[in-house]
N, C-alpha and C positions, 0 to 999 in steps of 0.2 A: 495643710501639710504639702500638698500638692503642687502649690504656689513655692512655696519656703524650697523645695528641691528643686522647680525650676530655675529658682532665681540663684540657687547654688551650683545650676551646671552652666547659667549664662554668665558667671562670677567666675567661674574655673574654667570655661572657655576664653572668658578676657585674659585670664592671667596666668595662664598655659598653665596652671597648677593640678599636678598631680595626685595631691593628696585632698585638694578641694574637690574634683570628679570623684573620687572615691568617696568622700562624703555625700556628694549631689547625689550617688548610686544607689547609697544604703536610705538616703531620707527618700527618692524616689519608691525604691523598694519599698519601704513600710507603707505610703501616699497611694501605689497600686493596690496593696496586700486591702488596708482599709477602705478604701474606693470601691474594688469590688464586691469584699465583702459584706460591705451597705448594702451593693444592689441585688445581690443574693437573698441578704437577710429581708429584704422590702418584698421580692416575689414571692419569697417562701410564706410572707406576712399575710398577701393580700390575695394571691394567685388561688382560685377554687382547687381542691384536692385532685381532680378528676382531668383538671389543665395544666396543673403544675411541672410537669417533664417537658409538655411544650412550651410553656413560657420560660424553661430555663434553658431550653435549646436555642428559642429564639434569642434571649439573652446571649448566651455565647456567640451568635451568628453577628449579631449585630455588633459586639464588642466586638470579636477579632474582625469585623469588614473594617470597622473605623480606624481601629489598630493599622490596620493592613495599608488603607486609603493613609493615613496621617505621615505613614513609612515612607510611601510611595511620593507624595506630592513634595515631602521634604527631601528625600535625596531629588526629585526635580530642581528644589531650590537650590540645594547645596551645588548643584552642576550647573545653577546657571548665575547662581552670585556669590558662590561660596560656600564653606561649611561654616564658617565663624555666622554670617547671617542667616543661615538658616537653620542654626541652631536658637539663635537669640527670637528666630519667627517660632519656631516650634515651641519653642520657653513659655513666649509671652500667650501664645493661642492655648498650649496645655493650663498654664495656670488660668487664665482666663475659665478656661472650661473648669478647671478644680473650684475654682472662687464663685460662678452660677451655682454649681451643683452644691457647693456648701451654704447659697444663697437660699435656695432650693429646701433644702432640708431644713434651717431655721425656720424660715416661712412654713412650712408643713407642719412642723412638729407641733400636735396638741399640747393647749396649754393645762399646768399641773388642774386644773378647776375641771376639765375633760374627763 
């Protein structure tokens, strides 16, 4: 899902459309909602009872730094070759990182015989 909203806001930046960014918004939205919700649902799964408030602190710590860092390096980009490419760098590195992490969890997932 992650990938499918990127490639809908690098689509709607080609093509100045208005009503395509509004789209790439909402499938982005659902793509965060479920992203994080996974890595939620996995600490809550595996985290010992007695560590779980600090692994999910440290979970927030660490999403919003990367968040924060991703922000950061891409308006660098955007001021020094543009927003159209530095939207289409952000695109293609976020999906990337969505298509790992959904690599990721295939690979993990015990099989039904488990």
């Amino acid at each position: 899902m992650t990938a499918l909203s990127m490639s809908l806001l690098a689509v709607a930046t080609a093509m100045h459309s208005l009503a395509m960014f509004l789209t790439a918004i909402a499938a982005s939205g659902v793509a965060y909602s479920l992203t994080f919700m996974g890595g939620l649902t996995l600490i809550n799964a595996v985290a010992p009872d007695r560590h779980r408030a600090a692994s999910l602190s440290a979970f927030y710590l660490v999403a919003y730094f990367v968040q924060g860092a991703i922000a950061f390096l891409l308006g660098l980009a955007a001021n020094a070759w543009g927003l159209r490419i530095a939207i289409d760098i952000g695109a293609a590195a976020i999906a990337a990182i969505g298509l790992g992490a959904t690599t990721l969890v295939v690979i993990g997932r015990p099989s039904p015989s488990e």
